[in-house]
C-alpha positions as a Markdown table, in Angstrom:
| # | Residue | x | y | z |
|---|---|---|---|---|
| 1 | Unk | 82.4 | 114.2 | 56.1 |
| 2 | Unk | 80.4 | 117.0 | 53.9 |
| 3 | Unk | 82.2 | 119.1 | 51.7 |
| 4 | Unk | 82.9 | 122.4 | 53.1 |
| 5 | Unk | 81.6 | 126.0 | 52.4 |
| 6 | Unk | 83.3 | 127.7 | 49.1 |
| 7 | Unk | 81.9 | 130.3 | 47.1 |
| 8 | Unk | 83.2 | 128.0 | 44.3 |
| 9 | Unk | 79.6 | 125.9 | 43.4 |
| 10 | Unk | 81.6 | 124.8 | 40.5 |
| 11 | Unk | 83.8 | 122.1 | 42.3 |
| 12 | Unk | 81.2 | 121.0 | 44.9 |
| 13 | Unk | 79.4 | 119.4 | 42.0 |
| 14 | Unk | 82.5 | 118.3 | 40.7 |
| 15 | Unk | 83.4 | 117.4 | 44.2 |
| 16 | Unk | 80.0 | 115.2 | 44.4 |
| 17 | Unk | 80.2 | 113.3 | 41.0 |
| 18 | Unk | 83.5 | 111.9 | 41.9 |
| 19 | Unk | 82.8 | 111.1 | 44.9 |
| 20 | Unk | 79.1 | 109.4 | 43.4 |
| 21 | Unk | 81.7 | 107.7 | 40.8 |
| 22 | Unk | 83.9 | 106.0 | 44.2 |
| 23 | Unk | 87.6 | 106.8 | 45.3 |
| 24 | Unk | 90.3 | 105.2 | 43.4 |
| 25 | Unk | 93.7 | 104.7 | 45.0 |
| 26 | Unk | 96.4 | 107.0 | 44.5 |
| 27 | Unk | 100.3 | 106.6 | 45.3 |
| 28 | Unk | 101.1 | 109.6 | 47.2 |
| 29 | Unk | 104.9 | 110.1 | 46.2 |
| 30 | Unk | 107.0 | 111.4 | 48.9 |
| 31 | Unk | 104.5 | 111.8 | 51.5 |
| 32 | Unk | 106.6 | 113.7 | 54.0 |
| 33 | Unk | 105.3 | 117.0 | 54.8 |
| 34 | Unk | 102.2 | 118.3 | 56.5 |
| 35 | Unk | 100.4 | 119.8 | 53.2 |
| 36 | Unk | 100.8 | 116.6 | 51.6 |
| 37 | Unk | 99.6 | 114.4 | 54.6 |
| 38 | Unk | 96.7 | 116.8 | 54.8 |
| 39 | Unk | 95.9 | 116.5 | 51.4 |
| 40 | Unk | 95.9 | 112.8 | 51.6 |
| 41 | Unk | 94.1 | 112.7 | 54.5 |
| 42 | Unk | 91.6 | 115.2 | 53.2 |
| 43 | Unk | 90.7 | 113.5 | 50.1 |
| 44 | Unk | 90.3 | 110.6 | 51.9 |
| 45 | Unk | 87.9 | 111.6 | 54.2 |
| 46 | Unk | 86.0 | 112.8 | 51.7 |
| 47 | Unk | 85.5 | 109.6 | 50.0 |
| 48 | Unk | 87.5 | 110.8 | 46.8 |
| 49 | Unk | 90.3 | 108.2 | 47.5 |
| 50 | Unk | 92.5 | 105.4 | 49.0 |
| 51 | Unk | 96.0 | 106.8 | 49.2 |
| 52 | Unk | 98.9 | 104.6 | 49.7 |
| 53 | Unk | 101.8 | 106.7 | 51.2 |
| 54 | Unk | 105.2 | 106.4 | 49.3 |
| 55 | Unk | 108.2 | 107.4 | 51.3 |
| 56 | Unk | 110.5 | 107.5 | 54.0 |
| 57 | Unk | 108.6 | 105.7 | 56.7 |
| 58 | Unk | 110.4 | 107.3 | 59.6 |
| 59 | Unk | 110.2 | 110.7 | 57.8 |
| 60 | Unk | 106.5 | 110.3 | 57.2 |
| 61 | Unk | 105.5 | 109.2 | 60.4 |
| 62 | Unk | 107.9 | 112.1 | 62.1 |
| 63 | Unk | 105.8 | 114.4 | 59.8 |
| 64 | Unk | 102.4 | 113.5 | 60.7 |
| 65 | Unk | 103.2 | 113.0 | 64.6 |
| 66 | Unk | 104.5 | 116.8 | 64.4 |
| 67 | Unk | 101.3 | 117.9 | 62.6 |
| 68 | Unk | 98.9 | 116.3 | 65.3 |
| 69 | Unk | 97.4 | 113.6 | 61.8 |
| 70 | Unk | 96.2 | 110.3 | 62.4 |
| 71 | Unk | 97.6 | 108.0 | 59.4 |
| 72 | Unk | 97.5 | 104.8 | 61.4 |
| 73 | Unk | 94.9 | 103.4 | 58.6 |
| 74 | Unk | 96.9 | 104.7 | 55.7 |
| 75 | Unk | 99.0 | 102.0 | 54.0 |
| 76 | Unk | 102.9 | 102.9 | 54.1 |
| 77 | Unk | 105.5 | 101.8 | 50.9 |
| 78 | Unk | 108.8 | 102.6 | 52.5 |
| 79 | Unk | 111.7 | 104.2 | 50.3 |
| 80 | Unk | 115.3 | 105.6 | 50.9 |
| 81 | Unk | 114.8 | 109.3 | 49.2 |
| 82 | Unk | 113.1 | 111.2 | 47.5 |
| 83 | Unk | 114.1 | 109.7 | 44.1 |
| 84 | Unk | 113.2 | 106.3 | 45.6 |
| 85 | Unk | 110.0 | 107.8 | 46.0 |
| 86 | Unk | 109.0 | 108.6 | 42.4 |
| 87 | Unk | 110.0 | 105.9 | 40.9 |
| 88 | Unk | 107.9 | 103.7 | 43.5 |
| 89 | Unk | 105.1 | 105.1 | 43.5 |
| 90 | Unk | 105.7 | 105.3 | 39.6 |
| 91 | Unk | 106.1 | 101.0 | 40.0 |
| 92 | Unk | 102.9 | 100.9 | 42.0 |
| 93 | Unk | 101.1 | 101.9 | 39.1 |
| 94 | Unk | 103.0 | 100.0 | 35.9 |
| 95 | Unk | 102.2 | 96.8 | 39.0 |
| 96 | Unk | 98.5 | 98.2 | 38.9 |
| 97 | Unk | 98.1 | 98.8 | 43.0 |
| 98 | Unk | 97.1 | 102.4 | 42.0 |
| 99 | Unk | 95.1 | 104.6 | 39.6 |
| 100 | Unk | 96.6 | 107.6 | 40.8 |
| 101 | Unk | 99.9 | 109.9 | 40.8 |
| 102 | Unk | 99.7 | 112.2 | 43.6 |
| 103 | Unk | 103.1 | 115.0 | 44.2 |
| 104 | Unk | 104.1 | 114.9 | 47.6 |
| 105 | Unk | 106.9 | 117.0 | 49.2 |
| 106 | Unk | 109.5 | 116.9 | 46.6 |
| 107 | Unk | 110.3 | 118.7 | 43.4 |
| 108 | Unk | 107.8 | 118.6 | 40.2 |
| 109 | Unk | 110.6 | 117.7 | 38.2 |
| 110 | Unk | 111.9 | 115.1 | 39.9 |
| 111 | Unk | 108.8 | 113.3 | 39.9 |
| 112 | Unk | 108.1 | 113.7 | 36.3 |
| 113 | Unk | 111.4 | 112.7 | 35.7 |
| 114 | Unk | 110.3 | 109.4 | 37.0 |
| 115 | Unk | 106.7 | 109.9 | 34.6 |
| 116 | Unk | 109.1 | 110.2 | 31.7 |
| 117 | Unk | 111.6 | 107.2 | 32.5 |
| 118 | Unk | 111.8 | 105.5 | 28.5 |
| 119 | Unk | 111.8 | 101.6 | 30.5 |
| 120 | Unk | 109.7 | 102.3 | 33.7 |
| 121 | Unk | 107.5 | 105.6 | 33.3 |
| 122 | Unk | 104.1 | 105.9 | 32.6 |
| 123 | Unk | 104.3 | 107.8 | 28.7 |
| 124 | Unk | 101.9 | 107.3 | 26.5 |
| 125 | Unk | 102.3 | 107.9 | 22.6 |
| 126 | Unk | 100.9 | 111.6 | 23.7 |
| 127 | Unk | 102.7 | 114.1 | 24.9 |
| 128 | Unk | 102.3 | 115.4 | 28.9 |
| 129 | Unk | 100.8 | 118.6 | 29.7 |
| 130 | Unk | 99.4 | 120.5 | 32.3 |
| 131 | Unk | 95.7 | 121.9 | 32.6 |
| 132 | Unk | 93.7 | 124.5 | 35.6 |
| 133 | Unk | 90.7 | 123.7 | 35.8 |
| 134 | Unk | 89.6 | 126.8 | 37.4 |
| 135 | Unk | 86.4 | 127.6 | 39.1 |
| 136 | Unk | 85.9 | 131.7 | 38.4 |
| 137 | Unk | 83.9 | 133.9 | 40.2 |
| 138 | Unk | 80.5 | 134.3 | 38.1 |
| 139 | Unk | 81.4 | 131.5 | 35.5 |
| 140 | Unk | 78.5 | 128.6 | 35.1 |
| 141 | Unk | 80.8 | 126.1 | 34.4 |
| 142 | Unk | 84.7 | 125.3 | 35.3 |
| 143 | Unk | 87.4 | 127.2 | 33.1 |
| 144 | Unk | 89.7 | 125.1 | 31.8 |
| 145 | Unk | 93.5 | 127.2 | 31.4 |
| 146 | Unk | 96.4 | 124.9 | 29.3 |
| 147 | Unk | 99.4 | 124.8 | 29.8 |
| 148 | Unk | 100.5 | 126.7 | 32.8 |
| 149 | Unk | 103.1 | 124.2 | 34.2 |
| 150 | Unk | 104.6 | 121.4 | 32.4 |
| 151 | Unk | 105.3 | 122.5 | 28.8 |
| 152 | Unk | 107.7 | 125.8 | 28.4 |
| 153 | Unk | 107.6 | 127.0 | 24.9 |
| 154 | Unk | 105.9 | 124.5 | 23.2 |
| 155 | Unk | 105.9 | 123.6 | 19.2 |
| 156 | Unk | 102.8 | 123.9 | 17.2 |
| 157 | Unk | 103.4 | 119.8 | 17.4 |
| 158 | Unk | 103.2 | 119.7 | 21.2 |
| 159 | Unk | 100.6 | 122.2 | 21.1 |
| 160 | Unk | 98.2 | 119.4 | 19.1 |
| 161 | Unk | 99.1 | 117.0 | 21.8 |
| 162 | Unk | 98.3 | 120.1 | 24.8 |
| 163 | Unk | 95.0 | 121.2 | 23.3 |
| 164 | Unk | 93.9 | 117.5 | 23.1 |
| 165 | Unk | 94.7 | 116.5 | 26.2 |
| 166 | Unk | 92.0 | 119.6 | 27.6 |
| 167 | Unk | 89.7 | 118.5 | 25.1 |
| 168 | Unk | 89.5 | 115.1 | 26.4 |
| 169 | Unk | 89.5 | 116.6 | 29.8 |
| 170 | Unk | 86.3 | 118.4 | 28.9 |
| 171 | Unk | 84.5 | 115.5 | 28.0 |
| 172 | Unk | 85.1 | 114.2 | 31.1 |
| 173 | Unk | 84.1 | 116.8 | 32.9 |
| 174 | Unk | 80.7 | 116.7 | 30.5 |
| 175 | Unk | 81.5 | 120.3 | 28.8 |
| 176 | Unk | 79.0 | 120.8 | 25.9 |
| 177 | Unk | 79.9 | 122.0 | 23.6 |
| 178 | Unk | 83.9 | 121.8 | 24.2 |
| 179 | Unk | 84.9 | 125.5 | 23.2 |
| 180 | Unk | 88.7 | 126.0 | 22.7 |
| 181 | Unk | 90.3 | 129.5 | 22.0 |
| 182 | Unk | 94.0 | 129.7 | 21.4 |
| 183 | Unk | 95.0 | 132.9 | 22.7 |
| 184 | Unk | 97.7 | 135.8 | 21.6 |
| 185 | Unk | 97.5 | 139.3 | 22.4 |
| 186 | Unk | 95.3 | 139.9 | 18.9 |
| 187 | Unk | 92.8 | 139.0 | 16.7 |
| 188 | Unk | 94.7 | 138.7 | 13.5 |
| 189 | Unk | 97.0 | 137.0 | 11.9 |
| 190 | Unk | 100.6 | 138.2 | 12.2 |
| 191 | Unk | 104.0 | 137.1 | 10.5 |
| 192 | Unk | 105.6 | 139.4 | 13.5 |
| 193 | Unk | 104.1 | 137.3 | 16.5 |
| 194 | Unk | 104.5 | 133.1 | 16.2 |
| 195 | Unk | 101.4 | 132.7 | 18.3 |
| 196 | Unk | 99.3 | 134.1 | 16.0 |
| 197 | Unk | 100.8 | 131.7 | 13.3 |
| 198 | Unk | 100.5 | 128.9 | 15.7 |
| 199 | Unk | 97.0 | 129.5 | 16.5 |
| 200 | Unk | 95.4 | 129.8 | 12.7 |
| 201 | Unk | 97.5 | 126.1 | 11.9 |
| 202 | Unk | 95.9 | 124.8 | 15.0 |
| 203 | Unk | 92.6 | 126.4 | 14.1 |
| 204 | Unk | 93.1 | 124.8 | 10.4 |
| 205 | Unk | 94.1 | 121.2 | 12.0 |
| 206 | Unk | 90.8 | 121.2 | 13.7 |
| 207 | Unk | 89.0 | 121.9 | 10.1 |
| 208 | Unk | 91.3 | 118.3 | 9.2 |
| 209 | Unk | 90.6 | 116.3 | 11.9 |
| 210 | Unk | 94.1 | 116.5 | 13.2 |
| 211 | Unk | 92.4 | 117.5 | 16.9 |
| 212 | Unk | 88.9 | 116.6 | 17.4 |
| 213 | Unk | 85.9 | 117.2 | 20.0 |
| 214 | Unk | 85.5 | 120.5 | 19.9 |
| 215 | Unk | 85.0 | 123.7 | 18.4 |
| 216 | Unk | 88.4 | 126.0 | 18.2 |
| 217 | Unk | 89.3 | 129.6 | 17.5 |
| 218 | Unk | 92.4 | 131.8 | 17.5 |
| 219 | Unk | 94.0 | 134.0 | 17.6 |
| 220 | Unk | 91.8 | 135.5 | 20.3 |
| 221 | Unk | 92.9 | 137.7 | 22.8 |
| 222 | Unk | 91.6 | 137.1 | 25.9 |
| 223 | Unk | 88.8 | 139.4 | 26.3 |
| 224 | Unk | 87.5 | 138.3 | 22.9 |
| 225 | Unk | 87.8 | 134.7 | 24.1 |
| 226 | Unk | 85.1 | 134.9 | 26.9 |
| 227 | Unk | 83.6 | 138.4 | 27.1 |
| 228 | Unk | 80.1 | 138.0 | 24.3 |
| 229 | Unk | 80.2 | 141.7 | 24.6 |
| 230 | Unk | 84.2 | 142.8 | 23.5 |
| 231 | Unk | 83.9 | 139.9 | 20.6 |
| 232 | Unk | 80.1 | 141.7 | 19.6 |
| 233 | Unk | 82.5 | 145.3 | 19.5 |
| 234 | Unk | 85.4 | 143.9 | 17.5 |
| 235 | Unk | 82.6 | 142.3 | 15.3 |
| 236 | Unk | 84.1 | 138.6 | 15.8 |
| 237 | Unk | 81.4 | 135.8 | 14.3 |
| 238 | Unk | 82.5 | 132.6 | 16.0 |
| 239 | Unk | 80.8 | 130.0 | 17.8 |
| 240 | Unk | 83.9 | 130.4 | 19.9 |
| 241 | Unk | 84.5 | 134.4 | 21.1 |
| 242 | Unk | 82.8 | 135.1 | 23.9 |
| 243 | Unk | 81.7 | 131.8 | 25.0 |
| 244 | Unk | 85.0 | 129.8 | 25.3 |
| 245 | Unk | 85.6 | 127.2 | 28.1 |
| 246 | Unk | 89.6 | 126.0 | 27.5 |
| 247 | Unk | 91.8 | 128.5 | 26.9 |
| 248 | Unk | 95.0 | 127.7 | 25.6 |
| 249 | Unk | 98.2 | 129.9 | 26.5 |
| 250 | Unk | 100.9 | 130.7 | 23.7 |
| 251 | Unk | 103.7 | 129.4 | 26.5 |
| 252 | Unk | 103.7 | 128.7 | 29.7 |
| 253 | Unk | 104.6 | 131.9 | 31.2 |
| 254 | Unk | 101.6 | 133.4 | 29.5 |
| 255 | Unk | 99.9 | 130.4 | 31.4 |
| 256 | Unk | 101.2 | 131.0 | 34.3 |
| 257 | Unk | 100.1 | 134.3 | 34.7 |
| 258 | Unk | 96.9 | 134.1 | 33.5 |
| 259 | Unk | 95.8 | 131.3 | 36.1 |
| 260 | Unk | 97.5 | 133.0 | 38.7 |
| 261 | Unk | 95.6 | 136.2 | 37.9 |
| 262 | Unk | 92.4 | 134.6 | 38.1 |
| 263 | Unk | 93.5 | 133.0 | 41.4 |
| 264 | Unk | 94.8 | 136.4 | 43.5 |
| 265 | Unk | 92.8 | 139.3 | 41.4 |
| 266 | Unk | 90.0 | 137.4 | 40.6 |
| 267 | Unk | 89.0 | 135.5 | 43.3 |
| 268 | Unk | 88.9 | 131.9 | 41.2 |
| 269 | Unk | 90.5 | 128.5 | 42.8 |
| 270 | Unk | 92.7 | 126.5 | 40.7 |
| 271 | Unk | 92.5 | 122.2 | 40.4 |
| 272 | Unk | 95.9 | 121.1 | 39.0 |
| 273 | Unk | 96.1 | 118.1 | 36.5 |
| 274 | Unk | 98.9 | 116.5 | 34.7 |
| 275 | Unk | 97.1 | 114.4 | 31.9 |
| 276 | Unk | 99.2 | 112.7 | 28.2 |
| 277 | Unk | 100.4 | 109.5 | 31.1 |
| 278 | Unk | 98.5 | 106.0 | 31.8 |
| 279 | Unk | 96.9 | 107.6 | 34.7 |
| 280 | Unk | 96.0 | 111.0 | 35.7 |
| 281 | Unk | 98.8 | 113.2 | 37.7 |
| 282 | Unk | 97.6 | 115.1 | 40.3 |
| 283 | Unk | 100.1 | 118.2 | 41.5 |
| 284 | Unk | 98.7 | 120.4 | 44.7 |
| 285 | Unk | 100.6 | 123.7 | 45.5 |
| 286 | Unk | 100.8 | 124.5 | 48.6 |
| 287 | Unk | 99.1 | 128.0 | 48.3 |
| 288 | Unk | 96.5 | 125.7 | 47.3 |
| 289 | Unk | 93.2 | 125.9 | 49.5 |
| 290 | Unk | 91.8 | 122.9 | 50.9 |
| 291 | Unk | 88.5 | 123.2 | 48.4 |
| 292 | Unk | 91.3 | 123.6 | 45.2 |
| 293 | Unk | 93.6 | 120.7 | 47.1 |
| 294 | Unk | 90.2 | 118.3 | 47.0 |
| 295 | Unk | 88.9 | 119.6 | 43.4 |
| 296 | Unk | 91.9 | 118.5 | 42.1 |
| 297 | Unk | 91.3 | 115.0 | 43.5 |
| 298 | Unk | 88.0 | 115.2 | 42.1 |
| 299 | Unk | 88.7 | 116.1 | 38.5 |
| 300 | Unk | 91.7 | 113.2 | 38.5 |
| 301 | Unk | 89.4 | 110.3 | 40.4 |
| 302 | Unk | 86.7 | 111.4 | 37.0 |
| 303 | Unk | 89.7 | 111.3 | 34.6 |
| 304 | Unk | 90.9 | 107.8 | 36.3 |
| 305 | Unk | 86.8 | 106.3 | 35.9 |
| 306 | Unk | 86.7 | 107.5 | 32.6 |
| 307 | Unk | 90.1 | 105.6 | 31.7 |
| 308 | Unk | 88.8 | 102.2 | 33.4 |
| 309 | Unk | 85.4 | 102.6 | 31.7 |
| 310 | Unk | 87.3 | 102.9 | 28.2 |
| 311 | Unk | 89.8 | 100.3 | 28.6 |
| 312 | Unk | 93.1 | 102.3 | 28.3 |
| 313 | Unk | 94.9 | 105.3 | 29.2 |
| 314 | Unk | 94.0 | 108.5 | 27.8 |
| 315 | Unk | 96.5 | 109.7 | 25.5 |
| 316 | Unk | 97.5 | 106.5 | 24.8 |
């Protein structure tokens, strides 16, 4: 099967180096619904994975007969509930029978809550957090947005952990130079907005090797972070303004938003990743398009290589 047609040239190439690197297998957790037997069954096709389908047998079979897909060659773990589920598929990778954590039809939080688990998850001595890596309209390289999903109000502490986590993303996904700006609505430093405080620490961290692999700035706002001309106007001299490729949101609503303004205004496509666990987590929305469903496979089967290659977890 050949990728499909998307004005987003971005992921194809991504699409095409994972699929060059081989598919890994991922435990599909809670596999009971159409979109996440189609996004199984896509990435399959593709050659991106080998999925292992964690669920309610009867309820996963039901769901797939109903949708009209084939998942006679897919191997089946069966479970009582959606709990059951998580944790499983959480067990299939501590037992090492999968590379992978893929969401399937049940609640974000209930499957992190099995990620989490102090005995039986998958934590790593770095904290979780969520990146976009989005492919925008006109951009020559993916855009990667932090955090937009998993971290709420994060501390300067867990922001260390959040901008690492993106910069080891980067590398991955072969970013050079890795160029981070930590945004806030202005350019200065202000003792009336935290962000700003938040940003010149993190900016100062980077100067002591507290977060390392890339070049950071903040605060930025966000047209100073990757429009050369509005940093040239507000006379910004950074190797960062203008030309930044993670952008890193104050909290996640500011995340959020931003992402989801790039998506519906803006015409870009979205690739969720949970990284900070022993193995990449991928979580699909199901406004996602089939292109976003199978970059985010992508970017996670490159984050899983690069993990095997190196010998441990990322984050770890």
């Amino acid at each position: 099967m050949n990728a499909p047609s998307t004005p987003h040239p971005n992921y194809e190439i991504l699409i095409a180096a994972a699929r060059k690197a081989g598919p890994v297998t991922v435990a599909v957790a809670h596999a009971c619904d159409r979109h996440a037997l189609e996004a199984a069954l896509d990435a399959a096709r593709m050659g991106l994975i080998n999925p292992i389908l964690v669920g309610p047998q009867a309820r996963i079979r039901k769901a797939a007969e109903e949708a009209g897909l084939d998942i006679s060659a897919l191997p089946l773990v069966d479970t009582e509930h959606s709990h059951a589920s998580a944790f499983r598929a959480v067990e299939l990778i501590r037992e090492g029978q999968a590379s992978v954590l893929m969401k399937g039809s049940l609640h974000t939080d209930e499957l992190m809550g099995a990620v989490v688990a102090g005995e039986t998850g998958l934590r790593t001595g770095r904290r979780l957090s969520h990146c976009f890596v989005m492919d925008v309209p006109g951009r020559d390289e993916p855009l990667i947005v932090t955090d937009a999903a998993v971290n709420i109000n994060p501390t300067l502490d867990e922001k260390v952990d959040i901008i690492q986590n993106a910069i080891d993303l980067a590398h991955v996904l072969r970013f050079d130079p890795v160029k981070v700006a930590i945004l806030a609505a202005v350019e200065t430093v202000s003792a009336k907005m935290p962000s700003t405080i938040d940003a010149a620490a993190l900016c100062k961290m980077a100067d002591r090797g507290q977060i390392t692999g890339a070049i950071l700035d903040g605060p930025l706002a966000m047209d100073n972070a990757i429009d050369p001309e509005a940093a040239a106007i507000k006379h910004l001299v950074s190797p960062v303004a203008g030309k930044a490729n993670i952008l890193v949101a104050p909290d996640l609503e500011a995340g959020n938003m931003l992402a989801k303004s790039l998506t519906f205004m803006a015409g870009a496509a979205a690739a969720g990743i949970v990284l900070g666990a022993r193995v990449p987590i991928i979580l699909t929305s199901r406004a996602d398009s089939v292109t976003a469903r199978l970059a985010s496979c992508a970017v996670a089967v490159l984050v899983a290589h690069s993990k095997l290659a190196t010998g441990h977890a990322m984050g770890a």
